[in-house]
C-alpha positions in Angstrom: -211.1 120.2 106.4 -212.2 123.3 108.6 -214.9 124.8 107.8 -214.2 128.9 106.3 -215.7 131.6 108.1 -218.3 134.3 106.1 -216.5 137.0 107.1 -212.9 137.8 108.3 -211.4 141.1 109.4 -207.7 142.1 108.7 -206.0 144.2 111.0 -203.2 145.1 108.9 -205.5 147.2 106.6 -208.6 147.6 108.6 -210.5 145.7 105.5 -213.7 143.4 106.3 -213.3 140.4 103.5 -216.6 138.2 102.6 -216.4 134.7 102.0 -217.5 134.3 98.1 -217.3 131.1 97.0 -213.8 129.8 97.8 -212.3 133.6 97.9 -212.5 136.1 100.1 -213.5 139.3 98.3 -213.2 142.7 100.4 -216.1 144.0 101.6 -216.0 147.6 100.1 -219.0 150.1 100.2 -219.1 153.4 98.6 -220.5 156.4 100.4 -224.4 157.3 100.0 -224.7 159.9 97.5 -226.9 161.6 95.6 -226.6 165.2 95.0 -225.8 165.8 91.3 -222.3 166.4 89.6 -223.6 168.7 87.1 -222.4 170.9 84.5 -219.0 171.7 86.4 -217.9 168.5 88.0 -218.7 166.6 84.8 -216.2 169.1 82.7 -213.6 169.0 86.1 -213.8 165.1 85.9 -213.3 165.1 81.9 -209.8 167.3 82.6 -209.0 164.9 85.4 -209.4 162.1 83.4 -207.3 163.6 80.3 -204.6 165.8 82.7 -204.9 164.3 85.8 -204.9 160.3 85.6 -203.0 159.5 88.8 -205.8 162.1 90.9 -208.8 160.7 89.1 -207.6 157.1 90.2 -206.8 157.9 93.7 -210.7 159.6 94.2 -211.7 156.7 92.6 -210.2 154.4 94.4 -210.4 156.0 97.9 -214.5 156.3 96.7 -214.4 160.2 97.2 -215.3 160.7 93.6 -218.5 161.3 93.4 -218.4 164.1 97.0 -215.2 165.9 95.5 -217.2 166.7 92.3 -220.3 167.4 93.6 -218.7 169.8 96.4 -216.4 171.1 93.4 -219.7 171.9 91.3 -221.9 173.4 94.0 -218.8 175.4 95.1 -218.4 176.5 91.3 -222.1 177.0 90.1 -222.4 179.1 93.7 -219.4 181.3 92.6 -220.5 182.0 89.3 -223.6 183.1 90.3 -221.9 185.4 92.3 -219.5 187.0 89.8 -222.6 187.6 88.0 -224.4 189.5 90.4 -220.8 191.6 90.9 -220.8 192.0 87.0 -224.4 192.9 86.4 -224.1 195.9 89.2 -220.5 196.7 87.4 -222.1 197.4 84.1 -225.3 198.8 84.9 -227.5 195.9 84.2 -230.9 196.4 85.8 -234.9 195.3 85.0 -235.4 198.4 84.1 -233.0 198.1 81.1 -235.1 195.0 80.8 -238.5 196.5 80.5 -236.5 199.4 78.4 -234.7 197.5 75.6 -234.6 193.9 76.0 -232.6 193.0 73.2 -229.8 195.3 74.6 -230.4 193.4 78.4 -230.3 189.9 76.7 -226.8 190.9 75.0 -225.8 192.4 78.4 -226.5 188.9 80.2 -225.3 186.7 77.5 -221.9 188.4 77.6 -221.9 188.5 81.1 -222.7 185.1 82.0 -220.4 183.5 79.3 -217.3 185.4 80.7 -218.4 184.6 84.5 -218.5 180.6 83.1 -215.0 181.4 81.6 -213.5 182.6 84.4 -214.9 179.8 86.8 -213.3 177.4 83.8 -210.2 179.1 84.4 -209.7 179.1 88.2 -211.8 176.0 89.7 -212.2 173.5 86.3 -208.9 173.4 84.6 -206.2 173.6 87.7 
């Protein structure tokens, strides 16, 4: 009987196969990662995996999960910082109304932010 090599490449698919007991098993790695998914990858990845099946499987299996919702939540958490800033020069909202009534500048903020979150859950989370 002839003796079975460790490891075999196949040209048809460019795949690297490693000899596992009498199988060969496909030798696949997933990319190095490790910046965080946060807040808005983890709610982009719960729509994909309610919605959007099909996509969620093909990031999966094509191991680009992970860097599409990291990228997607630095990209989001970036662009709701900005509206932020847009929204707090729109309406006035300064330190000085901070060290003036803070109650008022905590409402100000509050409302602010939570429409800024809605409107990045609106065009980057849910689409």
């Amino acid at each position: 009987m002839t003796e079975l090599k460790p490891r075999i490449h196949d040209e048809s698919n460019g795949l690297d196969y490693v000899l596992v007991g009498d199988y060969y098993v496909p030798d696949l790695k997933l990319p190095e990662e490790h910046r965080p998914i946060g807040m808005w990858g983890r709610l982009h990845r719960t729509y994909l995996e309610q919605y959007r099946p099909a996509r969620l499987s093909a990031l999966s299996l094509s191991g680009e999960l992970h860097t599409y919702l990291a990228d997607l939540n630095e990209q989001a958490a970036e662009r709701c910082s900005l509206i932020i800033e847009q929204m707090k020069q729109a309406e006035g909202v300064t330190e000085t109304m901070k060290a003036d009534n803070q109650m008022l500048w905590v409402q100000s903020i509050n409302s602010i932010r939570n429409r800024a979150e809605e409107i990045i859950r609106q065009e980057m989370i849910y689409c």
